[in-house]
C-alpha positions as CSV (number, residue, x, y, z in Angstrom):
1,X,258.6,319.8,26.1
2,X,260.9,319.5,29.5
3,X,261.6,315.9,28.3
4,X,263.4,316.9,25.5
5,X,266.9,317.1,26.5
6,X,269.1,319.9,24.8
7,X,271.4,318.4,21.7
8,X,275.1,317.9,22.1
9,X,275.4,321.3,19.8
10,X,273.0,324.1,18.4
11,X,272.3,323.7,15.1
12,X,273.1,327.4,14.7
13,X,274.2,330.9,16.3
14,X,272.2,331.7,18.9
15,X,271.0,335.5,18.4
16,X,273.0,338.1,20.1
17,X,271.0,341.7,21.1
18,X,273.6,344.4,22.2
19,X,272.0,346.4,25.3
20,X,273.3,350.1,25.7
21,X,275.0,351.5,28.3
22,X,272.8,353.7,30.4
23,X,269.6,351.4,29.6
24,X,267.1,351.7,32.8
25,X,266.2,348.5,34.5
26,X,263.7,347.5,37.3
27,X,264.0,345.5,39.8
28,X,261.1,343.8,42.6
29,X,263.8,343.0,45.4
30,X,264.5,342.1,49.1
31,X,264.9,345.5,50.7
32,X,267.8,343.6,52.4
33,X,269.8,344.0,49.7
34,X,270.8,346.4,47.5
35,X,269.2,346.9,44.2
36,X,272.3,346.2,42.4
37,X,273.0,343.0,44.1
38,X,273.7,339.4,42.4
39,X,271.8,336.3,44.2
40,X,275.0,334.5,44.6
41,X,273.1,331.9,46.1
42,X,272.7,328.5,43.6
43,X,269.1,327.0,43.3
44,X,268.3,323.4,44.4
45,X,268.6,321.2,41.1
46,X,265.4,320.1,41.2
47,X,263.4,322.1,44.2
48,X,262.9,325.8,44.5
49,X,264.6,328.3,42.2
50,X,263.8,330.4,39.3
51,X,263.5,330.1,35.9
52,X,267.3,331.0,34.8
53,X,268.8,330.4,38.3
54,X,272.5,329.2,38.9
55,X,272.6,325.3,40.0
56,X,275.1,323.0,41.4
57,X,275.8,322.3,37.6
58,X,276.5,325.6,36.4
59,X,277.3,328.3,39.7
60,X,276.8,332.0,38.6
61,X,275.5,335.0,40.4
62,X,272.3,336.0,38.8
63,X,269.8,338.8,39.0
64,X,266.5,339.6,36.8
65,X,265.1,343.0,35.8
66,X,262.6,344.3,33.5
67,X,262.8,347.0,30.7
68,X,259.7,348.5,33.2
69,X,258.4,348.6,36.0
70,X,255.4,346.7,34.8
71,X,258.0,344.6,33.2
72,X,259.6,343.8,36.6
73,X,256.4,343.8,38.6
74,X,255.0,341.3,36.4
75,X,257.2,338.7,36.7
76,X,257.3,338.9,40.6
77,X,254.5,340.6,41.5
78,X,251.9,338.7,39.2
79,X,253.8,335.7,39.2
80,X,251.5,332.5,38.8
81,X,248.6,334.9,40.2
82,X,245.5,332.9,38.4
83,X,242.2,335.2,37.8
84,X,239.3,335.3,39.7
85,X,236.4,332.7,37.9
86,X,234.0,335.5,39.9
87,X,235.4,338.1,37.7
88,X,236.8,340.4,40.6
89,X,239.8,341.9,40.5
90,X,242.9,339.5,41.8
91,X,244.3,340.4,44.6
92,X,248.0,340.1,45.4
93,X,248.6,338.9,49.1
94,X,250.6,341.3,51.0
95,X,253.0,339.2,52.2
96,X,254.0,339.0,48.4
97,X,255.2,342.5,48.5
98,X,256.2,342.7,52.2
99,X,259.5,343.8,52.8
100,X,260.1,344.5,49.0
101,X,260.7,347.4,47.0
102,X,261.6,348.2,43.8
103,X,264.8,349.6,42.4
104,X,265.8,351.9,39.2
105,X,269.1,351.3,37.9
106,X,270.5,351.8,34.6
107,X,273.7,350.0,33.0
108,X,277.1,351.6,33.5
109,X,278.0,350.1,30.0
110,X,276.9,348.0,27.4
111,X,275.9,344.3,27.0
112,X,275.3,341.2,25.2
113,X,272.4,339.1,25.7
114,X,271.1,336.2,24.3
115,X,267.8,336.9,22.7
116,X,265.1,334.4,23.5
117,X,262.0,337.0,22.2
118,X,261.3,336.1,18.3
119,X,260.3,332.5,17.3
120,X,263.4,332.8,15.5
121,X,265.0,333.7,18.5
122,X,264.0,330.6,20.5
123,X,264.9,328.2,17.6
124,X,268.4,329.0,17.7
125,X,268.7,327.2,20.5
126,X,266.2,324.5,19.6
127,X,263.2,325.7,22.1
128,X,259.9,327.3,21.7
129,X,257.7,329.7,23.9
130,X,258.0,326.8,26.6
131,X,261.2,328.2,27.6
132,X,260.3,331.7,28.5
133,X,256.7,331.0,29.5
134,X,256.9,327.4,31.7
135,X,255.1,327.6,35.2
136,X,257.4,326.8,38.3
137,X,257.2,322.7,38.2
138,X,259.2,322.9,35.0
139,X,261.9,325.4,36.1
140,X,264.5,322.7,37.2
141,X,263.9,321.8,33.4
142,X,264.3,325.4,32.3
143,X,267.6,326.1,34.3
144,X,269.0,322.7,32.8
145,X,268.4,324.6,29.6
146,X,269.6,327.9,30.5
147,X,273.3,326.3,31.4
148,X,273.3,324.8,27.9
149,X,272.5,328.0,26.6
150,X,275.3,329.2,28.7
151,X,277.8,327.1,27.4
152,X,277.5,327.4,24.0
153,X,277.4,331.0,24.4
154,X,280.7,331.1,26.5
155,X,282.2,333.9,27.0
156,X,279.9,336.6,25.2
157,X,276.3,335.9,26.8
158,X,276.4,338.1,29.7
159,X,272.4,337.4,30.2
160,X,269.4,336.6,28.7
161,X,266.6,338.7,27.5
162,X,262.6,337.8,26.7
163,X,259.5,338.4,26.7
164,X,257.7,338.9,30.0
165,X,255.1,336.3,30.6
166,X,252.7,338.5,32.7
167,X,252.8,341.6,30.0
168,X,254.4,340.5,26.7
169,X,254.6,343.8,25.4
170,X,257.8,344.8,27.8
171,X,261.0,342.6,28.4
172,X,262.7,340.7,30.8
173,X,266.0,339.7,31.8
174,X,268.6,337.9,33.9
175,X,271.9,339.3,34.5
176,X,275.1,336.9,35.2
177,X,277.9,337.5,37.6
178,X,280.5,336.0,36.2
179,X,280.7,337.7,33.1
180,X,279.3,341.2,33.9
181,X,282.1,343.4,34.3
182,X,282.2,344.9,38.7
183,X,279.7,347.8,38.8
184,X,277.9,347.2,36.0
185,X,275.1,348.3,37.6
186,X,274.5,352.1,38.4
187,X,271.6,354.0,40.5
188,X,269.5,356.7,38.9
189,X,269.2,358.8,42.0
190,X,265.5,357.9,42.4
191,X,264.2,356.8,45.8
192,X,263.3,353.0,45.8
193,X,259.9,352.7,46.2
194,X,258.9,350.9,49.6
195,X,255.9,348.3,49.0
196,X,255.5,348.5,53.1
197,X,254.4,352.2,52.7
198,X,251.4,353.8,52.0
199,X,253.1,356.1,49.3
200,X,254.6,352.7,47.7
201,X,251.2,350.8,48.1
202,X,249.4,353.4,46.2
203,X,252.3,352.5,43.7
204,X,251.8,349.5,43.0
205,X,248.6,349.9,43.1
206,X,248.4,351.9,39.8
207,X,250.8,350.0,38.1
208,X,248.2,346.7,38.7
209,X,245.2,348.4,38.6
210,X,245.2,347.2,34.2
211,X,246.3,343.6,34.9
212,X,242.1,343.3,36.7
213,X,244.6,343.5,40.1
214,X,245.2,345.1,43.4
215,X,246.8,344.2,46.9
216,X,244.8,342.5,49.4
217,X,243.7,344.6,51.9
């Protein structure tokens, strides 16, 4: 599948999901920034770089979320995190989380996504489960696919929304810059929890505990 380039033009509309204002999102972040904060960093076109990152190609602040917390601590947390053949629980390196927290937020007003959930969904814009469920080696492939996506979605796609790969149940999604209104982002007034603390370790220890995961000691 990442050798099959995207067609000059979708065949149809690409669907459209409208997210409410005041929605809650999650966020697994840098506790160097804040939890609002756009990457406004592009990814390498072909090393490095996440699965709906901005390139030299396309340049757009971006940021991913979950619907949950085990939403958003899936898809960083348990990122490419293989289980053990021994059957023991899988334990997450610390260094994963170190330095990290993770931020509540909720939308300050309402948005349009691109929905990439359904089978429907992804066939709009003439891609299966690859897209939203690729390891890392295809993601230059994937971002290739996100600009088209992009630009025949210009100027009402203000993100993307899917199905989380590590817990399919909950939804993902990435956020972009330039057409995100300023602010669109808004705390909840709850304390970030800190992955470096005890209190936050115990955290995210519960919410792995029914993946068969914990940190490493």
């Amino acid at each position: 599948m990442p050798n099959y380039r995207p067609p000059a033009e979708p065949a149809g509309a690409p669907a459209k999901v409208t997210l409410a204002a005041g929605t809650p999102l999650y966020r697994v972040h840098s506790a160097r920034r804040p939890g609002g904060s756009f990457n406004p960093v592009p990814a390498h076109c072909l090393y490095g770089g996440g699965r709906f990152d901005s390139t030299s190609c396309d340049r757009y602040g971006y940021l991913y979320a979950g619907l949950t917390p085990q939403a958003a601590v899936g898809e960083s947390v348990l990122h490419s995190l293989p289980f053990d053949p021994t059957g023991a629980a899988r334990l997450v390196p610390r260094v994963a989380v170190t330095g990290r927290l993770l931020s509540a937020l909720r939308l300050a007003e309402s948005l349009d996504v691109v929905a990439l959930v359904t089978g429907q969904d992804l066939a709009a814009v003439h891609q299966d489960s690859w897209l939203v469920q690729a390891e890392a080696g295809d993601y230059p492939y994937t971002r290739d696919w996100a600009h088209w996506i992009r630009r025949h979605t210009d100027p009402w796609a203000q993100g993307f929304l899917w199905s989380s790969k590590r817990e399919p149940g909950e939804r993902a999604l990435v956020l972009f810059a330039d057409r995100c209104p300023p602010a669109v982002l808004a705390p909840t007034g709850e304390d970030p929890v800190d992955f470096t603390t005890p209190e936050g370790r115990h955290w995210l220890d519960g919410i792995l505990l029914p993946y068969h995961a914990r940190l490493a000691p």
